[in-house]
C-alpha positions in Angstrom: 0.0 0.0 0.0 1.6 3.2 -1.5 0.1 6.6 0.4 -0.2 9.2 -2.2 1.2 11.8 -0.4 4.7 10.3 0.1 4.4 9.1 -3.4 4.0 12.8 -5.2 6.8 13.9 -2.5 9.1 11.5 -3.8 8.6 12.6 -7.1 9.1 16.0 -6.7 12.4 15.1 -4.6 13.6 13.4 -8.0 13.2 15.7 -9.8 14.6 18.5 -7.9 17.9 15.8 -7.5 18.3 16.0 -11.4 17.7 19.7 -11.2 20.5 19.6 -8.5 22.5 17.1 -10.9 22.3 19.0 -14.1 23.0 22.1 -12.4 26.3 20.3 -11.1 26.8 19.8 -14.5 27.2 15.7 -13.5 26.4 12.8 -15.7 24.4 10.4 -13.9 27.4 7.8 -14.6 29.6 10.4 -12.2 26.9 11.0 -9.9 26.7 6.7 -9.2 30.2 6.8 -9.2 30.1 9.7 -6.6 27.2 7.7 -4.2 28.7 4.3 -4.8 25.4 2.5 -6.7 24.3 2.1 -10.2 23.1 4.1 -13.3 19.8 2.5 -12.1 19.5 3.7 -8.9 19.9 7.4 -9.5 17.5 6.8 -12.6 15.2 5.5 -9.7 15.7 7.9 -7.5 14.9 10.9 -10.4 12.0 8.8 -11.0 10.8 8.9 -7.6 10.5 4.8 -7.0 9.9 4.6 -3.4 12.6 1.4 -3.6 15.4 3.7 -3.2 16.9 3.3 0.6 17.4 5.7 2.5 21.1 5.8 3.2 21.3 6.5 -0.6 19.0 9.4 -0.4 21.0 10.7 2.9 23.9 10.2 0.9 22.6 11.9 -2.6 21.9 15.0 0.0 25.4 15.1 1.6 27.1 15.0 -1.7 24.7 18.3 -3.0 25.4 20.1 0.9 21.7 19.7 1.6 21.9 17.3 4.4 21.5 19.6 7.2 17.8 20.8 6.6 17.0 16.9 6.6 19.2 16.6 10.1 15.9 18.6 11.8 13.3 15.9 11.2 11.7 14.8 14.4 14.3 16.7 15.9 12.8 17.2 20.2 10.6 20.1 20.2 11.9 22.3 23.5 8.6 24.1 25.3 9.1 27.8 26.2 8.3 26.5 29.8 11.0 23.7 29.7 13.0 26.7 28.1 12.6 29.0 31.1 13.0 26.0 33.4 16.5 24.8 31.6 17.5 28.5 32.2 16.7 28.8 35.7 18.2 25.8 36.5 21.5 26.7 34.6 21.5 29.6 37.3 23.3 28.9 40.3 23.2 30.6 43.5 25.4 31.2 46.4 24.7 30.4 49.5 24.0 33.1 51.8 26.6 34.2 55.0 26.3 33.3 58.1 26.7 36.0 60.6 28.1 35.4 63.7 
């Protein structure tokens, strides 16, 4: 069971990697060579075919320096009260004097 949604997006994704390739000005022989897989696979991934694993993809990303917005997926969303907390916390105090 394909979900359209993540089909259209992988489609979209391919073709913005050939954009990204051609604007390289790479053949898709030098951008296999560059990932370490076939002719095929970058023909898949351009294509969109969902078969394509996900290292490759990660891979395809790091060799175009677009890795880093993918890095922030799922990344722990902070609170502005766990914020304020964290800060507070950071804060240290000294203990008062004793007078004598």
């Amino acid at each position: 069971m394909e979900i359209d949604a993540s089909t259209e997006l992988l489609t979209v994704l391919g073709s913005r990697l050939r954009a990204a390739r051609v604007a390289r000005n790479d053949t898709m022989d030098v951008f296999a060579q560059r990932l370490g897989v076939s002719v095929g696979t970058v023909r898949a991934m351009e294509r969109g075919a969902p078969t394509v694993q996900i290292g490759v993809w990660l891979n395809a990303l790091w060799i175009l320096n677009e890795l880093d917005p993918v890095s922030r997926i799922l990344a722990p969303q902070e609170s502005l009260i766990d914020r304020l907390s964290a800060e507070e916390k950071g804060r240290r105090q000294r203990a008062s004097r004793r007078r004598r």
